[in-house]
C-alpha positions in Angstrom: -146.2 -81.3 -49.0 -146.7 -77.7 -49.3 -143.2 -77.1 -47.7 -141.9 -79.2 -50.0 -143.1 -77.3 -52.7 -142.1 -74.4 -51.4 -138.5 -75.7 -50.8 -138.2 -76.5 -54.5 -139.5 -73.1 -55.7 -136.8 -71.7 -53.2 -134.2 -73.7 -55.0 -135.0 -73.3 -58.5 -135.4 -69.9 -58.0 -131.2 -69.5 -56.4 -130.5 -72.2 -59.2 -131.6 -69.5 -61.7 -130.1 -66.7 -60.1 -126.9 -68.2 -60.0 -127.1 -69.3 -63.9 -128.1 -65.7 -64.5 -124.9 -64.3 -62.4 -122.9 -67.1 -63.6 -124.3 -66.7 -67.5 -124.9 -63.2 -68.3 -123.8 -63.6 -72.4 -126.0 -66.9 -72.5 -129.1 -64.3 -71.4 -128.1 -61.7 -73.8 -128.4 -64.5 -76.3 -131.4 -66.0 -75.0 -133.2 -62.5 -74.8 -132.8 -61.6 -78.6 -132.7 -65.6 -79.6 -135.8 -64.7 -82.0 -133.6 -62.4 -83.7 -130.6 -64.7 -83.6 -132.1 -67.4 -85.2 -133.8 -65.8 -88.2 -130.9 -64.2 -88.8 -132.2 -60.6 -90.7 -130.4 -58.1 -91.5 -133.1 -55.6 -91.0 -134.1 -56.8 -88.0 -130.6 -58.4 -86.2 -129.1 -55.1 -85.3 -130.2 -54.9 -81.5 -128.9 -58.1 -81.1 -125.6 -57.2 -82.3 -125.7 -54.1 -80.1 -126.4 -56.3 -77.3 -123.6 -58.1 -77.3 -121.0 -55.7 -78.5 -122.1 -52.9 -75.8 -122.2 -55.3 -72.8 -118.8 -54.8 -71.7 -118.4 -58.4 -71.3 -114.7 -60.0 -71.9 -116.2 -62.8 -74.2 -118.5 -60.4 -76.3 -115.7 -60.3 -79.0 -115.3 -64.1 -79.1 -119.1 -64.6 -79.3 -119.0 -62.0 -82.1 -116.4 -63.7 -83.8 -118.3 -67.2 -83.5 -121.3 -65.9 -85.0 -119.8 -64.4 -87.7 -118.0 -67.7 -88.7 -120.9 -69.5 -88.2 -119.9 -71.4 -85.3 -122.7 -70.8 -82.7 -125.4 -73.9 -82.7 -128.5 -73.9 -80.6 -129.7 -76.7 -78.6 -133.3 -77.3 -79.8 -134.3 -79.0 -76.4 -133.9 -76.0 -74.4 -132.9 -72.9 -77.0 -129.4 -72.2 -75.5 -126.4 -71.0 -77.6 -123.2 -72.9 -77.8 -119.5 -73.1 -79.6 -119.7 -76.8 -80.9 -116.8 -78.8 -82.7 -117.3 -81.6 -84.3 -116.2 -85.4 -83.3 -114.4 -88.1 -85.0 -117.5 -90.0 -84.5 -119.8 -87.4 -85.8 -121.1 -85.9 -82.4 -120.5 -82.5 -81.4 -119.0 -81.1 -78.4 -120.3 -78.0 -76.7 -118.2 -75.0 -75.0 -119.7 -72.4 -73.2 -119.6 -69.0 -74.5 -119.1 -67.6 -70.9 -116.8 -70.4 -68.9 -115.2 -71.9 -71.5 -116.0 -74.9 -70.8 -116.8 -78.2 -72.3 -120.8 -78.7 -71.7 -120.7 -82.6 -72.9 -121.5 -83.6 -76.2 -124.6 -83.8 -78.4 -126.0 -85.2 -81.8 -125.9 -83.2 -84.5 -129.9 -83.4 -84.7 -130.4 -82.1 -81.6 -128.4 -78.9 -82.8 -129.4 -76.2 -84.8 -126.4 -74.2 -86.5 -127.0 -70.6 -87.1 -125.9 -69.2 -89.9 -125.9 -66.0 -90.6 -126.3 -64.3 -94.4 -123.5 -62.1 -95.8 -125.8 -58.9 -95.0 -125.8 -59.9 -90.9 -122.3 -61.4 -91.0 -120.9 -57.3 -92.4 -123.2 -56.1 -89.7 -121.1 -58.1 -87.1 -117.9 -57.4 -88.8 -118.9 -53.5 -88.5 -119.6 -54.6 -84.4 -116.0 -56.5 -84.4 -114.3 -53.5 -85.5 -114.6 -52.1 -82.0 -112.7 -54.9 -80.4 -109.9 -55.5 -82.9 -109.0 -51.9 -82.7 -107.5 -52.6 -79.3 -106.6 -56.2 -80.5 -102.6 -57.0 -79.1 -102.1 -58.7 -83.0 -101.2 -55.6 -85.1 -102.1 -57.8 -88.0 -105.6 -57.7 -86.5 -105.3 -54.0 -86.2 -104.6 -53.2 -89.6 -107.1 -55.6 -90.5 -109.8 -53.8 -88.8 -108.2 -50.1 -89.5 -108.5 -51.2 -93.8 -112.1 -52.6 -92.7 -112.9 -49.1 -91.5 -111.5 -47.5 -94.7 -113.6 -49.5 -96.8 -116.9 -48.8 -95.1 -116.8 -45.8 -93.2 -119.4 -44.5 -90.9 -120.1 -42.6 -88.4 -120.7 -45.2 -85.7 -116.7 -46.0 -86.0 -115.6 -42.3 -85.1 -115.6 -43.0 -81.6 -113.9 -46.2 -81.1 -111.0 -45.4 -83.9 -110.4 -42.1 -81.8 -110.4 -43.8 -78.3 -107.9 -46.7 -79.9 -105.2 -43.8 -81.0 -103.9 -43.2 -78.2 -103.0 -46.4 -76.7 -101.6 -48.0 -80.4 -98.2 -48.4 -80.0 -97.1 -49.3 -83.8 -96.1 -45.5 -84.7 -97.1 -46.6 -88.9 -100.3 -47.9 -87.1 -100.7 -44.7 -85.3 -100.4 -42.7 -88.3 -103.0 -44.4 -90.6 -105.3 -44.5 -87.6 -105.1 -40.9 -87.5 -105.4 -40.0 -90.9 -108.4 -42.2 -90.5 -110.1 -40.2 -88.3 -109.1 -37.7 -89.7 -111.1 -38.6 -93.0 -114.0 -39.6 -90.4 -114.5 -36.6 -88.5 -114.1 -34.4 -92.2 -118.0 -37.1 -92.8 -119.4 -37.6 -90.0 -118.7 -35.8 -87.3 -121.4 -33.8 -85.6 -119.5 -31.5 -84.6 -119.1 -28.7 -87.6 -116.1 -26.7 -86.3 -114.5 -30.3 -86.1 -115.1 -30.9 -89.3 -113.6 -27.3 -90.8 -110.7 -28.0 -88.5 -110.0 -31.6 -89.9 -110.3 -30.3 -93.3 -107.8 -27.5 -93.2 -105.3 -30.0 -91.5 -105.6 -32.0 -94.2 -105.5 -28.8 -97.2 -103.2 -29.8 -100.1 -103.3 -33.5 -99.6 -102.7 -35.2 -102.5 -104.4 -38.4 -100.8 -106.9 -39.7 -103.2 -108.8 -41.2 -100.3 -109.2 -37.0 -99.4 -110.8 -36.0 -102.3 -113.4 -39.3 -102.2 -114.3 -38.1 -98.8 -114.3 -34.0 -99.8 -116.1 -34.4 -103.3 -119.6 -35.5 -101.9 -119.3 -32.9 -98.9 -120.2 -30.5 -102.9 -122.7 -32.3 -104.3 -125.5 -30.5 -105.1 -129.2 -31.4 -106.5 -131.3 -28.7 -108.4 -134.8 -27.4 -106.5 -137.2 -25.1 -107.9 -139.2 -22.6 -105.8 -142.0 -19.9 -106.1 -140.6 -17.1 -105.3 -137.5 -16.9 -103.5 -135.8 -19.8 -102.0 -136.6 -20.6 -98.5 -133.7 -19.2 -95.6 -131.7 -21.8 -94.2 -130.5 -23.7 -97.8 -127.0 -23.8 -98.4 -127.0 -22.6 -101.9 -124.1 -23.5 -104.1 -126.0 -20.9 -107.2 -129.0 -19.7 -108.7 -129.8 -21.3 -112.2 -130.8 -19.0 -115.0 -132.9 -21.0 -117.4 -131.5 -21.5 -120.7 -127.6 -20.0 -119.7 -127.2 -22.4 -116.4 -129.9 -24.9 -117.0 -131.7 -25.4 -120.6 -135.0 -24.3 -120.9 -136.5 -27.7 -121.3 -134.6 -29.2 -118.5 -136.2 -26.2 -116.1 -139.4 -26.9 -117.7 -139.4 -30.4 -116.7 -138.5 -29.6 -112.9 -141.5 -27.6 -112.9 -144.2 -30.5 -114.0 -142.2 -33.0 -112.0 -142.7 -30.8 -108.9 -146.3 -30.0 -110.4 -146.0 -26.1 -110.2 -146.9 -26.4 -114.4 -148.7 -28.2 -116.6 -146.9 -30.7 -118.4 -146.6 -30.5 -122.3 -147.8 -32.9 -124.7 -145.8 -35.5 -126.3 -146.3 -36.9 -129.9 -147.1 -40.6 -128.5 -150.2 -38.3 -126.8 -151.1 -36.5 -130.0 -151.7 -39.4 -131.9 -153.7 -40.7 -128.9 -155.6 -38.3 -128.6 -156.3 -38.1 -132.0 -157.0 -42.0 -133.0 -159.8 -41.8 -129.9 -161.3 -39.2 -131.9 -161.7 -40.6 -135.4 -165.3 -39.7 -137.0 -165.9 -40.6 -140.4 -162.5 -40.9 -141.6 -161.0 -37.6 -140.2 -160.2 -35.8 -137.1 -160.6 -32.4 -136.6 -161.3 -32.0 -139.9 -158.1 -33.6 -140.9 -158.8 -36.4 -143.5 -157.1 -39.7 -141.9 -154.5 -39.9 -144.9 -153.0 -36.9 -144.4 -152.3 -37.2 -140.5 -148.8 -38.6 -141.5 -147.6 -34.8 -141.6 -146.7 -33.1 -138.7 -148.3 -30.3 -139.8 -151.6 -32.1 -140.2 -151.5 -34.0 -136.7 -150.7 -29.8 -135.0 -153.8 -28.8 -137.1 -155.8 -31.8 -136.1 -155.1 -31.5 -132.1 -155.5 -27.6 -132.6 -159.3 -28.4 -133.9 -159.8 -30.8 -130.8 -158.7 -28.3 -128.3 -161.2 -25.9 -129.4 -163.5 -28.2 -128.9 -162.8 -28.9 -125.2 -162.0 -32.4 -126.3 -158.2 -32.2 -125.8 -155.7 -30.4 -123.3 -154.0 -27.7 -124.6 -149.9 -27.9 -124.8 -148.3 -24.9 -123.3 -146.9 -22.4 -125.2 -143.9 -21.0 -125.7 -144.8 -17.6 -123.7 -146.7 -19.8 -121.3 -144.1 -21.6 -120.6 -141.6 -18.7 -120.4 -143.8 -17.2 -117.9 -144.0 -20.2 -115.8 -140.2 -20.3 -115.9 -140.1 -16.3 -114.8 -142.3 -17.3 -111.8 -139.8 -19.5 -110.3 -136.5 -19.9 -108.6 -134.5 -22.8 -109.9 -131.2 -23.4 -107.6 -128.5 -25.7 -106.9 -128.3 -26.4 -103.3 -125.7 -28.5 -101.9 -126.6 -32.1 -100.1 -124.6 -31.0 -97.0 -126.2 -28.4 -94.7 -123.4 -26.7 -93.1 -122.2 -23.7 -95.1 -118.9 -23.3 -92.9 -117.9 -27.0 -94.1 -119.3 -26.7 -97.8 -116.4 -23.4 -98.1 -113.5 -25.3 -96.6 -114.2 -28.3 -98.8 -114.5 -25.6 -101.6 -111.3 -23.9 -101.0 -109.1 -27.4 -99.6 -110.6 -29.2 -103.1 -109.3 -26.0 -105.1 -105.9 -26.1 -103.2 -106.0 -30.1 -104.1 -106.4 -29.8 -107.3 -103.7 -27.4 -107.8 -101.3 -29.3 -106.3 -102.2 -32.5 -107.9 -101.8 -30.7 -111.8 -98.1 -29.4 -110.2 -97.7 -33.0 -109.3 -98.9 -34.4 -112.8 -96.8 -32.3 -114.1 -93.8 -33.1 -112.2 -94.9 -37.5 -113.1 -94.9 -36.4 -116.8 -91.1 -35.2 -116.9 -90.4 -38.4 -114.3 -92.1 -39.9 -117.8 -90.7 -38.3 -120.3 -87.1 -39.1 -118.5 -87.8 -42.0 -118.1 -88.5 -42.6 -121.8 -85.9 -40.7 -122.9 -83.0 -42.5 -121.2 -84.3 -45.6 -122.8 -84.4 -44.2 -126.5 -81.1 -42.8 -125.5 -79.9 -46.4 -124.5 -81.3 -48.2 -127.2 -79.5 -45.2 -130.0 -76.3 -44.8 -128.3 -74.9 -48.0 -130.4 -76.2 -46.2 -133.5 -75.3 -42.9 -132.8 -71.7 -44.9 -133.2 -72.5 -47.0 -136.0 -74.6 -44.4 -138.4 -73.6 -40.7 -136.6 -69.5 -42.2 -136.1 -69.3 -44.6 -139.1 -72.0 -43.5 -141.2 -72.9 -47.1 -141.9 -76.8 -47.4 -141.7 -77.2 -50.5 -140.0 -80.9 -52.0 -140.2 -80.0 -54.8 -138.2 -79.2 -52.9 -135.0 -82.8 -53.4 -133.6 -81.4 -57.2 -133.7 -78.4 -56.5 -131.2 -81.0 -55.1 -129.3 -82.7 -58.4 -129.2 -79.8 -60.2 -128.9 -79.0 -59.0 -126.1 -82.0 -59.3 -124.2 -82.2 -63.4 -125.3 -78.7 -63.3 -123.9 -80.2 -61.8 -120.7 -82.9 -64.7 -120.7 -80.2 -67.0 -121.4 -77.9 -66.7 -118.6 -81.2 -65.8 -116.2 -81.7 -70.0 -116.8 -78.1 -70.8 -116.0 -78.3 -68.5 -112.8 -80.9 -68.8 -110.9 -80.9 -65.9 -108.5 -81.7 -62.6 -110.2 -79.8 -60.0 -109.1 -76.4 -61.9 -110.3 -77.6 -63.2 -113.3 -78.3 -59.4 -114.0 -74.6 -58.2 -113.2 -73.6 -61.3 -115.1 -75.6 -60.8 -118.5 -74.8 -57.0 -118.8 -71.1 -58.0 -120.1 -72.2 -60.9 -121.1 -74.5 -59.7 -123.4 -72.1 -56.6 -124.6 -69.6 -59.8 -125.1 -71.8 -61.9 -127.7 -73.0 -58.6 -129.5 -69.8 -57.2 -129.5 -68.5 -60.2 -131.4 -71.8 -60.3 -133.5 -70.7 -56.8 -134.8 -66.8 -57.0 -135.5 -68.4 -60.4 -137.8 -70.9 -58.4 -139.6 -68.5 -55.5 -139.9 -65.8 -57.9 -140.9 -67.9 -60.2 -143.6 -70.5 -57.5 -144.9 -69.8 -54.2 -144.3 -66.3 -53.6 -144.5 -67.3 -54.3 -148.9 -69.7 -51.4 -148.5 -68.3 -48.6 -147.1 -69.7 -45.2 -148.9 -72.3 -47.2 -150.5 -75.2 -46.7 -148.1 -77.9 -48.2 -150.5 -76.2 -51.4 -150.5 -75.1 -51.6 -146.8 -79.1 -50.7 -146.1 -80.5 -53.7 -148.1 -78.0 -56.1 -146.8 -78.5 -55.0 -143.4 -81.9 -54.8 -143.8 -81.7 -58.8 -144.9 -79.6 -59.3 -142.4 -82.2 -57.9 -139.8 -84.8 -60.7 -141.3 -82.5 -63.3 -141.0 -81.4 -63.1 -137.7 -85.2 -62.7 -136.5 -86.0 -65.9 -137.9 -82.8 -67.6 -136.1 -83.8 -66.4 -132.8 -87.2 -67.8 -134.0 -85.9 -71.2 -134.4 -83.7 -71.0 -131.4 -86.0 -69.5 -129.0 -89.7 -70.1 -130.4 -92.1 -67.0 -131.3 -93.3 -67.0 -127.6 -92.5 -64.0 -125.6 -90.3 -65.1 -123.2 -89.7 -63.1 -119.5 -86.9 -61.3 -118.2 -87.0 -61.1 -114.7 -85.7 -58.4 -112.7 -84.3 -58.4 -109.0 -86.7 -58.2 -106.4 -84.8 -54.8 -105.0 -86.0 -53.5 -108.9 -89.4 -54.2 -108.1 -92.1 -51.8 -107.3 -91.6 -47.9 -108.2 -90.2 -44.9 -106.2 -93.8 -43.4 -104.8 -93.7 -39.7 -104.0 -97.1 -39.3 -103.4 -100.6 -40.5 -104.8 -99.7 -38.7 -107.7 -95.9 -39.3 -108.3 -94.3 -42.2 -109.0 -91.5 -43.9 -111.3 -90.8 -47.6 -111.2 -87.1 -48.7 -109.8 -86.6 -50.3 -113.3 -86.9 -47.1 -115.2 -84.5 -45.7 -112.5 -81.8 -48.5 -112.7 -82.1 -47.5 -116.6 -81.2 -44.0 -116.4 -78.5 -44.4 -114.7 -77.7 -47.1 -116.7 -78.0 -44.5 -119.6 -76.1 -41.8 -118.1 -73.2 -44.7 -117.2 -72.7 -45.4 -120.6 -72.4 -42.5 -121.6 -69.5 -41.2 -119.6 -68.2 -44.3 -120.4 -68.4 -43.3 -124.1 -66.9 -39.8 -123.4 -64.2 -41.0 -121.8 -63.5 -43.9 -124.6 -64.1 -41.4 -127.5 -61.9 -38.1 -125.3 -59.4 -40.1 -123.2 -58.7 -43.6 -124.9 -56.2 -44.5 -128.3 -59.2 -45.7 -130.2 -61.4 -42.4 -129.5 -58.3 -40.7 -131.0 -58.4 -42.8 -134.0 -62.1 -43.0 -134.1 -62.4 -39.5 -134.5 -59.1 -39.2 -137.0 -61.2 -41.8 -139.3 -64.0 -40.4 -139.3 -62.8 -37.0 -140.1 -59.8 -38.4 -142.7 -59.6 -41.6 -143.2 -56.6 -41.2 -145.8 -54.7 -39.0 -143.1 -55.0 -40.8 -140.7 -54.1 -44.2 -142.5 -51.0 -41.9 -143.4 -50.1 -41.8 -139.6 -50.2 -45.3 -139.0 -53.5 -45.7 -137.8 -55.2 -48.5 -139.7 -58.5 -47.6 -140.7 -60.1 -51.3 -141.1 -59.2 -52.1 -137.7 -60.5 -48.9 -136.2 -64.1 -49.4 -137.9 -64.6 -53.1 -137.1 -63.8 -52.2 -133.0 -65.8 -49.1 -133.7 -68.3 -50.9 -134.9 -68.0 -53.8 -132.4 -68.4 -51.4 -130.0 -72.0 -49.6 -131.2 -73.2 -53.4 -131.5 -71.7 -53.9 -128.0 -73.6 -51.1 -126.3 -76.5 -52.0 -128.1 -76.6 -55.4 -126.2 -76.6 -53.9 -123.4 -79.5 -51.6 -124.2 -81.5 -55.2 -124.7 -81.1 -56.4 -121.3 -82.3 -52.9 -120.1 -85.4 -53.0 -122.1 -85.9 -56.8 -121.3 -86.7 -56.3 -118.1 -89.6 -54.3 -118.6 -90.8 -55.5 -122.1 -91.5 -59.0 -122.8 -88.3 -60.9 -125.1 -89.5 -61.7 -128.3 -87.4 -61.9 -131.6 -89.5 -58.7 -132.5 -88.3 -56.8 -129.7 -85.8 -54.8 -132.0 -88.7 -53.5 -134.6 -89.9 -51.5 -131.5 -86.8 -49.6 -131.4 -85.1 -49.4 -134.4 -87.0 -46.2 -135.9 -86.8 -44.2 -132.4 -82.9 -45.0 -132.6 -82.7 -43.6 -136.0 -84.5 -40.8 -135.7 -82.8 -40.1 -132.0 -79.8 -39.6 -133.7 -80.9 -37.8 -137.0 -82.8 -35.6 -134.5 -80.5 -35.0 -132.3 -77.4 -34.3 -134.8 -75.5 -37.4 -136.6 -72.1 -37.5 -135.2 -72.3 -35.6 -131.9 -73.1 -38.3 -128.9 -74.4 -34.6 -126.8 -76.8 -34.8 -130.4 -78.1 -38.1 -129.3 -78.7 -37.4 -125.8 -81.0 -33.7 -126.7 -82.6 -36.1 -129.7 -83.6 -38.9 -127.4 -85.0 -36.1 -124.3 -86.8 -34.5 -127.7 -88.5 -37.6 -128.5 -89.1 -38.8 -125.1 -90.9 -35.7 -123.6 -93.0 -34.8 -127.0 -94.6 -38.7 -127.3 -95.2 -38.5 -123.1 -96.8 -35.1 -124.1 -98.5 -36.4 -127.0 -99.9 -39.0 -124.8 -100.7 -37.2 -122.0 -104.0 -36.3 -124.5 -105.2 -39.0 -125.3 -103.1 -42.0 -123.3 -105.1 -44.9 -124.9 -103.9 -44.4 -128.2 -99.7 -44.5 -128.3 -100.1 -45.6 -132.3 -101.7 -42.1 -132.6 -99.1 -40.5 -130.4 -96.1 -41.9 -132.1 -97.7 -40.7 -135.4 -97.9 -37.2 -134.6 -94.2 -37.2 -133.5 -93.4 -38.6 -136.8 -94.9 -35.5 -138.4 -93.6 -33.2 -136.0 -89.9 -35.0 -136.4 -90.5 -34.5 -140.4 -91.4 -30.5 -140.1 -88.5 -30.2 -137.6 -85.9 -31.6 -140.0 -87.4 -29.6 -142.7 -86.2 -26.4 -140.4 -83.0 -28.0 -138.7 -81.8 -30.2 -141.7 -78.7 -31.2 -139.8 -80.0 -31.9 -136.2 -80.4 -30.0 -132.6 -76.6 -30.0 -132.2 -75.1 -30.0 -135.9 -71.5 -31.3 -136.2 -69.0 -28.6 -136.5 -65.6 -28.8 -138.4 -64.2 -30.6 -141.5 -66.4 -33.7 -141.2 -69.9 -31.6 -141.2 -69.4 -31.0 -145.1 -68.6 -34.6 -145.6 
């Protein structure tokens, strides 16, 4: 019998060393299963360690289990299992070390563990290490951004050791800017630290100057004496210039190195536990509504012993004279606190260059579409002289054109190339029948071609209102137009705004080289300069002025497919325009298309300027230009470039 007994000891004891060779993640789990199962962040962290730092194969997988709640505990003898469910509502069980299917079990014999979001980060933090070296990049760059959003300093080492073996070369590069941005925290290792940040001097990177601004934050200490050796000081406070009087006050009774004055809420305390027969202090009751009285009361109190004395001001200027009050910075190397100093100060340099360099991108940008929205008038009023209120609506007209054919062709970039001509087509046509049936009767009578244009305007705002709806409808640009041209964190200009500036500066060669090297620029310019004389050569001066014309209306269409695809299409989309066209070309010089271009880079850079100040209020910036358009034409009556020749008396 005793043999027998001895024989089964023998065999449970191989049986158990065999599970504990075969099983070695099982005992990890089942040595920290306490921890596992309650499932607290403050206390799971050795168990995460546990796993992650045994070097086992399967630690990632068990990681990755837990963290998707997907580990379940048998409650008949505690072990730890992967588990998926049955059709018939049974679970089978995998082993976290073979593999392997373990049978199957009832739900109710299983305990699910799931952790909280708190644990669940923790293990994500733990996962990090393995998906570094993951063969998915996707899985890579997944656990590279998981770094960048919550960085510390148990992360340095595995990012560094997974550099060198990453073969994606733009994976490579963020991994090293990474730990760069790492060792510049939390390195131990200060000349590391100096050296990481002057690699990285004059990055415009805002993720640079998150990780170099709290490397100089500082708190304020106050000291008896002189401060002790050893602080990195960022500068000694001089009460009332650096730091207000009160404010160093306070530090003092907070730290208690003085007594701490007395407040009105106290005063009156003090003074209502003191009542005796209607006064206090000898301060009748009634009159303890006046400051004066109350200072009086509390004086005749402290004389008495019965009430603790508020400081004076000499008191308290001695108390400040006793002490040191500093600013001392929260990080302790010096060496690192004077290369953030001087990489920040480099930074910031570069970033105002760079701010200055996106607010001409800006201004350009702006400009070219003023330019392209007052080209058509700068034919119309500067050519003509026809002041044509309802040129904000071949603006819009164009753009619905734009929206139009976008329905009847589906893909984007050809419906583009097909509504640009398209839309200079229907506006074009729009203008020779306004020019033919209005404004051909009104020619030198610019009251009367205003107010019917002007009517004209209203009318055809409410057509497109019928037509279209008073819904803003989208234009939608090719996806090649989408996104912006990034130069840096600083610099950047959206393809669109590119597309229309050279949109801008197309048309207007094209315009040159119509007004300079075609038959009607030739008689566009004899009309407009002698209308008799040149009628007296043959030319015929209604048909020059309705194609003219036509042809600012034209251009104008054009403009509104520009501007559609970055403004919303609404039968009001010409109102936004109209007064910047006019005053582009008044500014710039009526008449001269080189005018028009200086007017619309005038008004573009001084409302981005104006904005620049205060860019949540472009109502207030427009208004200011306004004034500033109004003083300038007071000085320059006739424009930036003023027409020259017969026609500039006219």
């Amino acid at each position: 019998m005793k043999r027998l007994i001895l024989a089964g000891l023998a065999l449970l004891m191989t049986c158990t060393l065999a599970l504990s060779q075969e099983a070695p993640m099982q005992d990890i789990l089942q040595d920290h299963s306490a921890l596992i199962t309650k499932s607290s962040r403050m206390t799971i962290a050795p168990a995460i360690a546990a796993i992650s730092d045994s070097g086992l194969t399967q630690a990632q997988d068990v990681l990755q289990a837990w963290q998707s709640k997907d580990i379940w505990q048998r409650k008949s003898d505690g072990l730890f299992f992967r588990a998926k469910e049955t059709a018939e509502g049974s679970y089978i069980l995998f082993d976290f070390d073979s593999g392997e299917t373990l049978g199957e079990a009832d739900k109710a014999d299983l305990k699910q563990i799931k952790p909280n979001s708190g644990v669940r980060a923790l293990i994500g933090s733990a996962l990090v290490t393995f998906q570094l070296q993951d063969s998915d990049p996707a899985r890579r760059l997944a656990a590279l951004t998981s770094i960048e959003r919550n960085p510390s300093s148990e992360l340095l080492a595995p990012l560094r050791a997974s550099i060198d073996t990453e073969t994606d070369a733009d994976l490579k590069a963020k991994k090293r800017r990474a730990e760069r941005l790492l060792t510049i925290a939390y390195d131990s290792d200060e000349s590391a630290r100096v050296a990481a940040i002057s690699d990285m001097s004059g990055d415009l990177g805002v993720d640079l100057r998150a990780t170099l601004n709290p490397l100089l934050e500082t708190r304020t200490e106050v000291f008896a004496g002189e401060a002790p050796e050893g602080l990195n000081l960022a500068r000694r406070l001089a009460p009332g210039e650096d730091i207000s009087t009160e404010a160093a006050y306070d530090l003092l009774v907070t730290a208690g190195l003085a007594p701490a004055r007395i407040d009105q809420a106290e005063i009156r305390a003090t003074l209502g536990t003191h009542i005796s027969e209607q006064e206090v202090g000898g301060v009748a009751l009634e009159d303890l509504n006046q400051p004066e009285a109350r200072a009086r009361a509390y004086a005749a109190l402290v004389a008495q012993g019965l009430a603790e004395p508020d400081p004076t001001s000499a008191e308290i200027k001695a108390h400040l004279d006793a002490h040191q009050f500093v600013e001392i910075y929260n990080e302790p190397s010096r060496p690192v606190t004077l290369a953030a100093s001087e990489a920040l100060e480099d930074i910031l340099l570069n970033v105002g260059m760079n701010q200055s360099l996106d607010l001409i991108l800006d201004g350009l940008s702006l400009a070219s579409i003023y330019f392209l929205a007052a080209i058509g008038l700068a034919i119309t009023f500067g050519v003509m002289g026809v002041i044509n209120m309802a040129h904000g609506e071949f603006i819009m007209m164009g753009a619905y054109t734009g929206y139009v054919i976008q329905q009847l062709i589906p893909n984007h970039t050809a419906s583009i190339l097909v509504a640009i001509p398209m839309a200079f087509v229907v506006t074009f046509a729009a203008g020779v029948a306004m020019e033919r049936l209005v404004i051909r009767w009104l020619y030198n009578r610019p009251l009367e071609t205003l107010l019917a244009t002007f009517g004209i305007s209203i009318a055809l705002q409410q057509l497109a209102k019928n037509i279209f709806g008073t819904q803003a409808l989208p234009l939608t640009s090719p996806e090649w137009l989408d996104g912006a041209w990034v130069l840096n964190d600083v610099v950047s200009i959206s393809y669109i705004r590119i597309a229309i500036f050279i949109l801008a500066i197309s048309f207007l060669a094209i315009f040159l080289f119509i007004m300079r090297r075609t038959r009607l620029g030739l008689e566009t310019r004899a009309v407009t300069q002698n209308p008799r004389m040149a009628a007296s050569m043959g030319i015929n001066p209604n048909r020059v002025n309705m194609l003219t014309f036509g042809l600012g209306s034209g251009i104008a269409g054009v403009a509104g497919v520009a501007i559609g695809l970055f403004a919303k299409v609404t039968s009001e989309l010409g109102n936004d325009y109209i007064v910047q066209s006019f005053m582009t070309v008044v500014v710039g010089g009526v008449g001269n298309i080189w005018g028009t271009l200086a007017g619309a880079a005038m008004i573009g850079f001084l409302q981005k300027g104006i904005e620049w100040f205060n860019p949540s209020n472009t109502l207030a910036a427009q208004t200011f230009m306004i004034i500033f358009i109004i003083i300038f034409i007071q000085f320059r009556p006739r424009g930036i470039i003023a027409l020259k020749g017969r026609a500039a008396g006219d």
